[in-house]
C-alpha positions in Angstrom: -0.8 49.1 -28.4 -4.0 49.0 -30.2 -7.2 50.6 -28.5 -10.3 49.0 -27.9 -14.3 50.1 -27.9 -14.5 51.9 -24.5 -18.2 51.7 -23.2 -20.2 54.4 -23.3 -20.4 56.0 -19.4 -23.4 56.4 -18.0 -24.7 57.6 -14.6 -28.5 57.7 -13.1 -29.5 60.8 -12.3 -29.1 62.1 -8.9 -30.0 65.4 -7.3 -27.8 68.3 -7.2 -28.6 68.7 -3.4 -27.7 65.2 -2.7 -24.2 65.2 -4.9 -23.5 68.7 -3.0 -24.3 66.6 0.4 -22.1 64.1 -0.6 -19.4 66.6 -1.8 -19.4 68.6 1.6 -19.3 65.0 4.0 -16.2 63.9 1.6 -14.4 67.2 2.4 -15.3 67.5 5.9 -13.8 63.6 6.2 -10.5 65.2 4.9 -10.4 67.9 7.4 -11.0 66.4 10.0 -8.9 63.7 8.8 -6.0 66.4 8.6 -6.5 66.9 12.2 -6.1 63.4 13.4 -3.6 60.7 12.4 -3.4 61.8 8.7 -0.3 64.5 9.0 1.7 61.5 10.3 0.7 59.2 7.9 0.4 61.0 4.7 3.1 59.3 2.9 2.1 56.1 3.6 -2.0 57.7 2.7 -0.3 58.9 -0.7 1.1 55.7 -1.6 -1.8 53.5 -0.8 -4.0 55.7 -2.7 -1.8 55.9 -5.8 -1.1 52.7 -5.8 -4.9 51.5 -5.6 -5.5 53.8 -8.3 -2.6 52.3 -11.0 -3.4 48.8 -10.0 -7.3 49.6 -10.5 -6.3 51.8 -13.7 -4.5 48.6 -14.9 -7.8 45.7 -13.9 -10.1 47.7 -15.8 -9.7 46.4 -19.1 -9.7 43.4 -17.5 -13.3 43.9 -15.9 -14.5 45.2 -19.2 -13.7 42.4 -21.1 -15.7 40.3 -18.5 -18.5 42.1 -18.0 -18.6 42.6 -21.9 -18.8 38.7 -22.0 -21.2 38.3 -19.4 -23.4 40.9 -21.1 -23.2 43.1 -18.1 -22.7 46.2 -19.5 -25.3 45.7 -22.9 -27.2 47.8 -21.0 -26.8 51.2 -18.8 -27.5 49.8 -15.4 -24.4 47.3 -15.7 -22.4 50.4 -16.7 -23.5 51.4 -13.2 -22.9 48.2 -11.7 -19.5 47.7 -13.5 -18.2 51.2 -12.4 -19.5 50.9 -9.1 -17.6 47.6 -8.7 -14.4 48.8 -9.7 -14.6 52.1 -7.5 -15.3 49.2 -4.5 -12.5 47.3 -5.9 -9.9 50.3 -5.6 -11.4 51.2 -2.0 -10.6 48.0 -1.0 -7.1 47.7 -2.4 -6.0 51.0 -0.5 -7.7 50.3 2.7 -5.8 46.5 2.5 -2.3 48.5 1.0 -2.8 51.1 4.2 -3.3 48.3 6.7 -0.3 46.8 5.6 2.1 49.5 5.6 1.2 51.0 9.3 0.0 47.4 11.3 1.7 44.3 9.9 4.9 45.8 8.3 5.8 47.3 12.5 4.4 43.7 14.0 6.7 41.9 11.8 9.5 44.3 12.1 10.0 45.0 8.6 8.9 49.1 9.0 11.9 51.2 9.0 12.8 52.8 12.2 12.2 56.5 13.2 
């Protein structure tokens, strides 16, 4: 397997205050998460989540050939706009691969019983 140019990763500046904000609000979610329905779903929250990630892992190449021939990422705004794309991208898989496994597997009957 032969490796290609990676693009060069960049990020606009942001305030440490606002990144520590941001930081804090993400760990709060997962507390409080812990205390609602995340105990009794954390296999299914696991799996999503790694899932989303491979799948995204694996449809980045993909995206950077693509946004390499649409000249997106010549500069370092569409290095912004390409990596904020593919974080959405991998939100969206999860969220879709978590709805699946707790609401339509049970409507259809296909969830294993408990």
């Amino acid at each position: 397997m032969q490796a290609e140019n990676v693009v060069h990763f960049f990020w606009p500046e942001i305030s440490n205050t606002v990144s520590i904000v941001a930081l804090v609000v993400a760990l709060m979610i997962f507390v409080f998460g812990a205390f609602s329905g995340v105990r009794a779903n954390k296999v299914r929250i696991v799996f999503a989540v790694c899932l989303s990630t491979v799948i995204g892992w694996f449809a980045m190449p993909l995206a950077v050939k693509a946004a390499t021939a649409l000249h997106i990422v010549d500069t370092k705004s569409g290095v912004v706009i390409l990596v904020t794309a593919m974080m959405f991208f991998v939100a969206a898989v999860a969220t879709s691969i978590y709805e699946i496994i707790t609401v339509t597997l049970p409507d259809i009957g296909m969830s294993p019983r408990k």
